[in-house]
C-alpha positions in Angstrom: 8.4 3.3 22.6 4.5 2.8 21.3 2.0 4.7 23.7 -0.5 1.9 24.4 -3.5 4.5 24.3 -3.3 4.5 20.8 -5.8 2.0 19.4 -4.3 -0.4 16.7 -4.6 1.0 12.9 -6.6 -2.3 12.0 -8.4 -0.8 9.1 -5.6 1.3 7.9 -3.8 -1.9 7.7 -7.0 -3.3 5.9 -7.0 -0.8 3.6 -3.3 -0.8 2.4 -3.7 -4.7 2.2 -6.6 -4.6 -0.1 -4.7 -2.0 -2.4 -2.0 -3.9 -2.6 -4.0 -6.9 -3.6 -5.8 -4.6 -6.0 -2.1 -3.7 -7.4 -1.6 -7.0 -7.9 -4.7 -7.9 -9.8 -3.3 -5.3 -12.2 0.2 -6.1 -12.6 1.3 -2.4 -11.2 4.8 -3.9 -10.2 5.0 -4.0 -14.5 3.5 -1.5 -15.1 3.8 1.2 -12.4 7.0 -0.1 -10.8 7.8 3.2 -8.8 4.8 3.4 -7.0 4.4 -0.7 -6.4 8.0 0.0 -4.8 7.4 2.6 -2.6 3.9 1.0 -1.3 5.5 -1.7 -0.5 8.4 -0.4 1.2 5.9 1.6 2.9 3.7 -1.4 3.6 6.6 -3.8 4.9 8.0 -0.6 7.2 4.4 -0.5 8.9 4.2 -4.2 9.4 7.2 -3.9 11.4 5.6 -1.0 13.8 2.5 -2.6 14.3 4.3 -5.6 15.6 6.2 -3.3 17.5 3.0 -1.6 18.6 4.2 1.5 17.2 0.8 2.4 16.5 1.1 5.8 15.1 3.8 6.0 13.1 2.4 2.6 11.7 -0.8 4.1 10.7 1.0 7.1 9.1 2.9 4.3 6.8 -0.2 2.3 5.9 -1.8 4.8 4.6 1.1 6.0 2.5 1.0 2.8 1.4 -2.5 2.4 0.5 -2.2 5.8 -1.4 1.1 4.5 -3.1 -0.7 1.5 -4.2 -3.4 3.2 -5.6 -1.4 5.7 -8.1 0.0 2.1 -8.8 -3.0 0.6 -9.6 -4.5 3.5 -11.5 -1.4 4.5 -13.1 -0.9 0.7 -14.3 -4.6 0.7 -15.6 -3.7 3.3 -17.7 -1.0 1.6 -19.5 -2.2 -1.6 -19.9 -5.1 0.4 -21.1 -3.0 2.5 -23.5 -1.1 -1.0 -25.1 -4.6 -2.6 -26.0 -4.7 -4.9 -23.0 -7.9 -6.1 -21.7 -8.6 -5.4 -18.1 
């Protein structure tokens, strides 16, 4: 059961939402398709916490997430980078 001291992780959840979007502006779930995965596993796991008000463990997950997403991103830069793409 959530503790109800624990504030809500609203900018963790900020955070992991804008590097997701960032992933997406880069086609990471092409190019970097391990990380993408595992953000978003991450990402959809913490959703379900912070509905539950499972604060902690939710915040723990979104920011796994967020740093999932950006090795995605990075990572995806690299390659589109790397096959001539323009960014």
């Amino acid at each position: 059961m959530g503790c109800s001291t624990i504030p809500a992780p609203v900018q963790d959840y900020a955070l992991a939402r804008a590097a997701l979007e960032a992933c997406k502006a880069v086609e990471a779930a092409r190019y970097s398709q391990g990380y993408y995965h595992r953000g978003l596993e991450n990402y959809a796991r913490a959703e379900v916490l912070y509905r539950e008000r499972e604060y902690q463990e939710a915040r723990e997950l979104f920011v796994r997430a967020r740093l999932d997403f950006e090795k995605a991103e990075n990572s995806a830069q690299v390659q589109r980078k790397k096959s001539g793409e323009v960014l």
